[in-house]
N, C-alpha and C positions, 0 to 999 in steps of 0.2 A: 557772463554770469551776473545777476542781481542779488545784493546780499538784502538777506531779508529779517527781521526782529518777529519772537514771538508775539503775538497780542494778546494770546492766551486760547482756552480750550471751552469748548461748547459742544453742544449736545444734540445729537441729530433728532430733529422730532420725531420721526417715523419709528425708528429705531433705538433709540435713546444710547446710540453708542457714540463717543466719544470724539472729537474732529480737534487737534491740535491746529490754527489757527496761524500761517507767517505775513504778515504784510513787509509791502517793500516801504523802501523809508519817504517815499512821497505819500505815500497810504492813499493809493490810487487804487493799487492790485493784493488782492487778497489769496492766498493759498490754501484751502483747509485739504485735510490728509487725515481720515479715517485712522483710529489707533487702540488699542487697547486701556483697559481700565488701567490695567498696572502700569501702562507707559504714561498714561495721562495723570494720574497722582503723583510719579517721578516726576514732570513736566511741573503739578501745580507747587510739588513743593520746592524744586527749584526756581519758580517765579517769587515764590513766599521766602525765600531764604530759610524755611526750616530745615534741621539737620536732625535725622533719625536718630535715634536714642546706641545703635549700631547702624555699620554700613548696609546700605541696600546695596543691590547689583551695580546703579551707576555711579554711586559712591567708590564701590571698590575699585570699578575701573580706573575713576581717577586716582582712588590712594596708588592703587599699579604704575597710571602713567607718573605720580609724582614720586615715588621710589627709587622708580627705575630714570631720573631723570627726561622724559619725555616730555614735551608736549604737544596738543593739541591745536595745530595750527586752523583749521578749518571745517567744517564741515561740508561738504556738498552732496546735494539733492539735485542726482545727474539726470534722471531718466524717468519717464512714466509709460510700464508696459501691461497690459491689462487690469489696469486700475490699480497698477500695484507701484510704490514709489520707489523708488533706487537711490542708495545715497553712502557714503563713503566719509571715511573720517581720513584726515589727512593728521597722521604724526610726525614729527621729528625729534632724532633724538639725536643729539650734536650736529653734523653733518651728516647724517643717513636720514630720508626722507622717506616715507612707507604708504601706500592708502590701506585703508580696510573698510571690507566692505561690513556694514551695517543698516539694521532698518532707520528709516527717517526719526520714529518716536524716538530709536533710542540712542542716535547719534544729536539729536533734539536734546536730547536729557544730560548728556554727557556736556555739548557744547554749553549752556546754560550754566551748568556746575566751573567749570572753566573759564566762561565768560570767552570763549571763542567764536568767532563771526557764524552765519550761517548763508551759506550761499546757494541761489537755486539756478541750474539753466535754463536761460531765453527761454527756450524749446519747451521747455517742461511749463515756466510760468506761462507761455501762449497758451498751451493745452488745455491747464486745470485750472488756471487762475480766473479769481472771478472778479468783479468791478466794484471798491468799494464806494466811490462815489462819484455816482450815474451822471450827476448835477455836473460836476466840471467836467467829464468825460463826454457829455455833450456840449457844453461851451466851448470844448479844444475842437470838437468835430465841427461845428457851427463857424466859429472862426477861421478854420480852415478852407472850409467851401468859400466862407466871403472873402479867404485870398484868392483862390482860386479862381473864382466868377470874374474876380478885379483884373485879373493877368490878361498882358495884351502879348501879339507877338514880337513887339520892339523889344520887349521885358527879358527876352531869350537873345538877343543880337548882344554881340561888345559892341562896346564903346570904343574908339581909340582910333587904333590903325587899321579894323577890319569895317570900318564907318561906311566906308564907299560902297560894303556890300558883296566886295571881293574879300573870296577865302584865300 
């Protein structure tokens, strides 16, 4: 799993609908994930730290988790199956340990308010994840070839007691 921080939310040109925005913490790999308006103003105004005049929906969830003594240890964003994201809140409450499933905006919005990790799977970041900067992501590949071209086949032999040649 790679945990990943919001960057924040942007706007799809075509569509002008909404994409909540995760990079991972080398801000190599980008994740954006389609979301609704109302998930996306949860979203901004947990980036903003403003607190609604009354509770909104992911307000109250956490007043719930925090009543009922619970918390929120996780979030993860396990799966991408027809363009649609899967993602699960991990609570605990003493020693009883629970997932629930929820959409990504709005386990997104909860974790934020909480200040709990967000984490995405391998699997999911290979899939949808995009490249935020192209610039080193060719210099690693670049680099790499000129190890590669450099490698002889002594480079693969030990050294030591298998020297003579004999395995």
């Amino acid at each position: 799993m790679i945990e990943m921080k919001v960057a924040g939310i942007a706007l799809d040109a075509a569509t002008r609908s909404p994409i909540v925005l995760l990079r991972d913490a080398s801000d190599r790999r980008q994740l954006p994930i389609y979301i609704g308006q109302d998930q996306a103003r949860a979203i901004i105004n947990a980036l903003e730290n403003q607190a609604p005049p009354r509770p909104l929906t992911h307000d109250l969830i956490v007043n719930l988790l925090e009543e009922w003594d619970m918390a929120l240890e996780r979030v993860v964003i396990h799966s991408l199956q027809d363009n649609t994201f899967y993602a699960i809140l991990t609570v605990r409450q003493g020693e009883n340990k629970k997932e629930i499933d929820a959409r990504p905006s709005d386990a997104i919005a909860v974790a934020l308010r909480t200040k709990s990790p967000i984490w995405v799977m391998e699997e999911v970041v290979a899939d949808a994840s995009i490249p935020v900067d192209r610039d080193a992501d060719e210099a690693e590949r670049l680099a790499f070839r000129d190890f590669l071209s450099n490698l002889r086949p002594e480079d693969f032999t030990q050294r030591g007691r298998y020297s003579s040649g004999e395995a």
